[in-house]
KOLSELUM-320858 format. One record per residue (C-alpha): residue number from 1; residue in one letter; x, y negated, z. Coordinates in Angstrom, 2 decimals. Each point is the difference from the previous one (the first is absolute). Last residue first. Example, Ala and Ser with C-alpha at 12.3 -4.5 7.8 and 13.67 -1.06 7.14 Angstrom:
<atoms>
> 2,S,13.67,1.06,7.14
> 1,A,-1.37,3.44,0.66
</atoms>
This chain:
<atoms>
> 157,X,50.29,-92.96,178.81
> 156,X,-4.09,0.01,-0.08
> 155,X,-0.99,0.50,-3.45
> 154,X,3.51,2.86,-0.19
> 153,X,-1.58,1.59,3.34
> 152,X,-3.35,0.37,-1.26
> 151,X,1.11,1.18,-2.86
> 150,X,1.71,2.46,2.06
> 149,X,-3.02,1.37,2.41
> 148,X,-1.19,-2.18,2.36
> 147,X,1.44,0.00,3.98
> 146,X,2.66,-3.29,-0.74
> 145,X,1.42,-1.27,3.51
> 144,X,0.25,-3.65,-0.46
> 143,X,3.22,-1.58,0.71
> 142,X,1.31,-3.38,1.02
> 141,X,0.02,0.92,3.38
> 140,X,-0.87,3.60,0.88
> 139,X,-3.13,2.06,-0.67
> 138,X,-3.12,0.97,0.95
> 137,X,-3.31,-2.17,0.78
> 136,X,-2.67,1.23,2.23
> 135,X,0.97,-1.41,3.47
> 134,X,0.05,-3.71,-2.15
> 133,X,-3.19,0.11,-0.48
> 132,X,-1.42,0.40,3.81
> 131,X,2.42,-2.34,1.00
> 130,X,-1.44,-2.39,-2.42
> 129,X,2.11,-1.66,-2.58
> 128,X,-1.08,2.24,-3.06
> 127,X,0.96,-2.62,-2.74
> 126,X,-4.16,0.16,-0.83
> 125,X,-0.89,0.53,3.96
> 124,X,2.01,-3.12,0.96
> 123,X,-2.72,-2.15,-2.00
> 122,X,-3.41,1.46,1.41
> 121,X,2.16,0.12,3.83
> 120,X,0.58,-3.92,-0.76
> 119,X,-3.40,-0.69,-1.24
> 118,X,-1.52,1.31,3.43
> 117,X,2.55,-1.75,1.90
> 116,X,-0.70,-3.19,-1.44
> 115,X,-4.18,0.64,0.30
> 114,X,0.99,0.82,4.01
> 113,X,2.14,-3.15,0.61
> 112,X,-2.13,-2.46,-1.94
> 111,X,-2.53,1.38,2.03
> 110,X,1.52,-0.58,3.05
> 109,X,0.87,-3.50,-1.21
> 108,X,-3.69,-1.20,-0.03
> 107,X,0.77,-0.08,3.68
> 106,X,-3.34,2.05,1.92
> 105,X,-2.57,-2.33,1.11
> 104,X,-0.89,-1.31,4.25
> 103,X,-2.75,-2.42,0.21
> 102,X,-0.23,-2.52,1.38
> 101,X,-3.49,-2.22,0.16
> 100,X,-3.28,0.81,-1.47
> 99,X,0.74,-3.65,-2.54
> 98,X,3.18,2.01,-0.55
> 97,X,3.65,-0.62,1.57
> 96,X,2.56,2.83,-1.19
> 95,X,2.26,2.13,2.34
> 94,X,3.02,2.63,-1.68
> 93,X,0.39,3.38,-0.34
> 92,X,2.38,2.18,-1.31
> 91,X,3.04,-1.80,2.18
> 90,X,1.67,-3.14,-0.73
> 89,X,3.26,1.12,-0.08
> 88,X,0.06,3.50,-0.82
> 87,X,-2.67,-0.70,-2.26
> 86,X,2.00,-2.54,-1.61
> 85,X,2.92,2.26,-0.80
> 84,X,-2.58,2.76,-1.13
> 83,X,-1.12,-2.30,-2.72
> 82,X,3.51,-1.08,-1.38
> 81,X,0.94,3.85,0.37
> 80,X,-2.81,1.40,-2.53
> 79,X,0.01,-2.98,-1.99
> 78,X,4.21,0.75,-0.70
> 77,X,-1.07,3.92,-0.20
> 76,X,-2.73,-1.03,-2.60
> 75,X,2.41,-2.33,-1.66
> 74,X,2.41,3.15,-0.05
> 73,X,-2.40,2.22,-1.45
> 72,X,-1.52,-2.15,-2.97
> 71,X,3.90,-0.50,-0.95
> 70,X,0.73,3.33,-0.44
> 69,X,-3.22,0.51,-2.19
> 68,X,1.02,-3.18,-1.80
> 67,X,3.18,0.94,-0.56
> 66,X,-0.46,3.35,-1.16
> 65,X,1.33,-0.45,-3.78
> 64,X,3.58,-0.14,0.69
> 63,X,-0.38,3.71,1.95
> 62,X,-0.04,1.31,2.54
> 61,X,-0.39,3.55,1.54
> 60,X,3.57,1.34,-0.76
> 59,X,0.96,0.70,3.17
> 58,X,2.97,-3.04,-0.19
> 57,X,-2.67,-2.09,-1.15
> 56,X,-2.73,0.31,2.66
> 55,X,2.98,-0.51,2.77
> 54,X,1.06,-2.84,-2.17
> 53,X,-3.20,-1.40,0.72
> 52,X,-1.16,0.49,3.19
> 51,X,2.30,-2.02,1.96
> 50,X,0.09,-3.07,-2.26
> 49,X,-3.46,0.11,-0.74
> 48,X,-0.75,-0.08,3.62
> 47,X,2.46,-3.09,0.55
> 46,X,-1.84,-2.06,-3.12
> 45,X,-3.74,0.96,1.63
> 44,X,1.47,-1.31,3.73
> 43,X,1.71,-3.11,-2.25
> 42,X,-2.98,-0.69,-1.97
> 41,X,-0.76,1.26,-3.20
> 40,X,-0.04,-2.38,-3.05
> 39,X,4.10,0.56,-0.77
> 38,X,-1.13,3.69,-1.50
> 37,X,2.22,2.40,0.70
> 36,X,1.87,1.01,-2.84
> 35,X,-1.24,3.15,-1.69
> 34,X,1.85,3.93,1.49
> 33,X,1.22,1.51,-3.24
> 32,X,-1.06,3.58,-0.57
> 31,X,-0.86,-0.64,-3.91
> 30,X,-3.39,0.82,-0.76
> 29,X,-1.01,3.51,-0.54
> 28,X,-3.42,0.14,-1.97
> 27,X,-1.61,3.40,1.05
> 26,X,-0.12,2.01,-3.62
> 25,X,1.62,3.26,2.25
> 24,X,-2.98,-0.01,1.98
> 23,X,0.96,3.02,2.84
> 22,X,-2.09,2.83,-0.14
> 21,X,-1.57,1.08,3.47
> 20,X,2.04,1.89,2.59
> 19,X,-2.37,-1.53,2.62
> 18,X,3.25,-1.36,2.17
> 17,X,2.02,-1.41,-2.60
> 16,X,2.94,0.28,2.29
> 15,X,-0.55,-3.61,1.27
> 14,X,2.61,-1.68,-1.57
> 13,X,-1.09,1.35,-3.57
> 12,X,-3.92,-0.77,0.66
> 11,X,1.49,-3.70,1.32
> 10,X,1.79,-0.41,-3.59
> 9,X,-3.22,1.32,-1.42
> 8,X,-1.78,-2.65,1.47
> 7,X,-3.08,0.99,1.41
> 6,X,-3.82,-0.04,-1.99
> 5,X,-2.93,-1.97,2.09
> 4,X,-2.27,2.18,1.33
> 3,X,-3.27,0.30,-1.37
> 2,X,-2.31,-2.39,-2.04
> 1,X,1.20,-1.76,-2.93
</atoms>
């Protein structure tokens, strides 16, 4: 399907609904129950999930079934960190003997860096982790503001 990618209602709702469109009322709503962290991530991935989540939970973002989505984050933020820990270091370069002689290559971990951070800003834009995100929800904790009309309101309560 080409186009942009449909948002959450539940982020339409915390961010004011912005283009006044109509709100899908036949959105599945899965219960807001943040899923166990999985016991394969590592302990940077385990200690991200452990900050983010019941932050995501308490505003009513996740949900049981996002696991994997949550979980594609923090290994991306535990590669993300592994691979900048080496480059500080080792440096983003390193020296390699040819039959020409040496030669000086960028550290394959500066690209493990960059493609982790990529995927990490792709997965904290769908719970609307960025800063730039975040400045465009409303509400308070636990609470999303409602801005349909009232079966809106009753879906959505």
């Amino acid at each position: 399907m080409a186009g942009r990618k449909p948002k959450p209602t539940k982020l339409k709702l915390l961010q004011g609904n912005p283009g006044k469109r109509p709100l899908n009322d036949a959105e599945p709503q899965p219960e807001n129950i943040a899923p166990e962290c999985p016991d394969w991530l590592d302990d940077i991935s385990k200690s991200k999930w452990e900050s983010v989540a019941p932050e995501l939970e308490r505003i009513g973002v996740l949900t049981k079934i996002d696991g994997a989505t949550l979980a594609a984050y923090c290994k991306n933020y535990g590669r993300w960190v592994a691979a900048e820990k080496t480059l500080t270091d080792k440096g983003t370069t390193y020296e390699s003997d040819t039959a020409k002689g040496t030669i000086v290559r960028v550290r394959p971990e500066l690209k493990i860096a960059e493609e982790a951070m990529r995927q990490m800003r792709a997965f904290a834009s769908e719970f609307g982790l960025t800063p730039s995100s975040r400045s465009r929800l409303k509400g308070t904790a636990g609470q999303i503001e409602m801005t349909g009309n009232d079966d809106d309101k009753k879906f959505f309560s």
